[in-house]
C-alpha positions as CSV (number, residue, x, y, z in Angstrom):
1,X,-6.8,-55.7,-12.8
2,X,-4.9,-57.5,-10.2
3,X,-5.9,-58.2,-6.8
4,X,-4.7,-56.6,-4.2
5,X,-3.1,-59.4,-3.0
6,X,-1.5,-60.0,-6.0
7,X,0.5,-56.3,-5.5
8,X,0.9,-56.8,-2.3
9,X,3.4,-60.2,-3.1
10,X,4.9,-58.3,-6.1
11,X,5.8,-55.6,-3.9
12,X,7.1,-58.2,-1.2
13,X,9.2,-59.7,-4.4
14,X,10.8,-56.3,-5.5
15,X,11.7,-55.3,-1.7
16,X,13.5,-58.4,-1.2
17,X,15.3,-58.0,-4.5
18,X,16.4,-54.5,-4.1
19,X,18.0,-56.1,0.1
20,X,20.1,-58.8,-2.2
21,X,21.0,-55.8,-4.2
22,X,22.4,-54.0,-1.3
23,X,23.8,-56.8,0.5
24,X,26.2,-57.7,-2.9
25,X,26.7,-54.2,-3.0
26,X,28.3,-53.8,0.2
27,X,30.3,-57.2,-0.6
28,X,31.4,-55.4,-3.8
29,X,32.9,-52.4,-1.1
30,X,34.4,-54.5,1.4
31,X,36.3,-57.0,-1.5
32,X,37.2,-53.6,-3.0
33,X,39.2,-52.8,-0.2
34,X,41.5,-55.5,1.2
35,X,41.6,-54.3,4.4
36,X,38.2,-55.0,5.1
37,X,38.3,-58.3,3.2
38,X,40.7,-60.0,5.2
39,X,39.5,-59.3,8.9
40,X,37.0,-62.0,10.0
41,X,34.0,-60.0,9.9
42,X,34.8,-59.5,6.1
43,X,35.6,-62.6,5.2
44,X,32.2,-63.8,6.7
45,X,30.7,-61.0,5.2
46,X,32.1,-62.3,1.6
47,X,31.0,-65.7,2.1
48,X,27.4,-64.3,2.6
49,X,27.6,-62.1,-0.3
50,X,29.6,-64.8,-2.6
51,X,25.9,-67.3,-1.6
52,X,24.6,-64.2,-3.1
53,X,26.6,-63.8,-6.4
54,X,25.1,-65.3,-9.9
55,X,28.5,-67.2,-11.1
56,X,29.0,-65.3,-14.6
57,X,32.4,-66.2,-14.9
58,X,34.5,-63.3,-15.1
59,X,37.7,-62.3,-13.8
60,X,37.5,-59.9,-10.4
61,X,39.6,-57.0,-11.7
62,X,42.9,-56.1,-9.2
63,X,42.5,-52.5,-7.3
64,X,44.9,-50.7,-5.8
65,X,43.4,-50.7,-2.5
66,X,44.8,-54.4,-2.0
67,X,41.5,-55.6,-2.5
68,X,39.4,-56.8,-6.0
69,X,36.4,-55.7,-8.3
70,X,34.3,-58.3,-8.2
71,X,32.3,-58.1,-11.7
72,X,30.5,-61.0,-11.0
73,X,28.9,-59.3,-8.5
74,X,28.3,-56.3,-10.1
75,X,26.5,-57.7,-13.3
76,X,24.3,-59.8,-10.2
77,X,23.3,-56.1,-8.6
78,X,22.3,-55.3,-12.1
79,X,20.2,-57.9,-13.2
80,X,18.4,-58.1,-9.6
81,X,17.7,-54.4,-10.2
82,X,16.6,-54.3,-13.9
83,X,14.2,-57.5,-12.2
84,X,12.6,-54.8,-10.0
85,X,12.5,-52.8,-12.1
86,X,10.1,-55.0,-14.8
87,X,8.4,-56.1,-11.6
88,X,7.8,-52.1,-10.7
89,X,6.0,-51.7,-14.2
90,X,4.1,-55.1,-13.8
91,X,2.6,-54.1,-10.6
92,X,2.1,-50.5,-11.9
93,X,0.0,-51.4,-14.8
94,X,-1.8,-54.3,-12.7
């Protein structure tokens, strides 16, 4: 049995993980829409969220909202949530 210590970090871990996840979310939304991606707040925002992004080498796909789907991004929110996820069942079982 783990300390409580021990799942307190793990939980610590898995909250952090899921804030990344929504902060390349929210990238994902604002390059989506062009608009948003070219003022100066966006483009900030994007360099934040690009810091963010695991580099996994795909093409962004073109919307029609002037913007792009960034799949990079996308398979980054994934992996950080399948992450919590195993660290959810860790802790659970600890």
């Amino acid at each position: 049995m783990a300390s409580k210590p021990v799942r307190s970090l793990i939980t610590i871990v898995m909250d952090l993980l899921v804030l990344v996840a929504v902060c390349v979310t929210v990238g994902i939304v604002v390059r989506f829409f062009g608009a948003l991606a070219s003022t100066s707040v966006g483009e900030s925002y994007l360099r934040l969220a690009s810091m963010l992004t695991i580099p996994a080498g795909f093409d962004a796909i073109t919307t029609p909202y002037g913007g792009s789907f960034d799949v990079d991004a996308t398979i980054t929110v994934a992996v950080l949530l399948v992450v919590e996820w195993a660290l959810s069942v860790a802790r659970r079982r600890a």
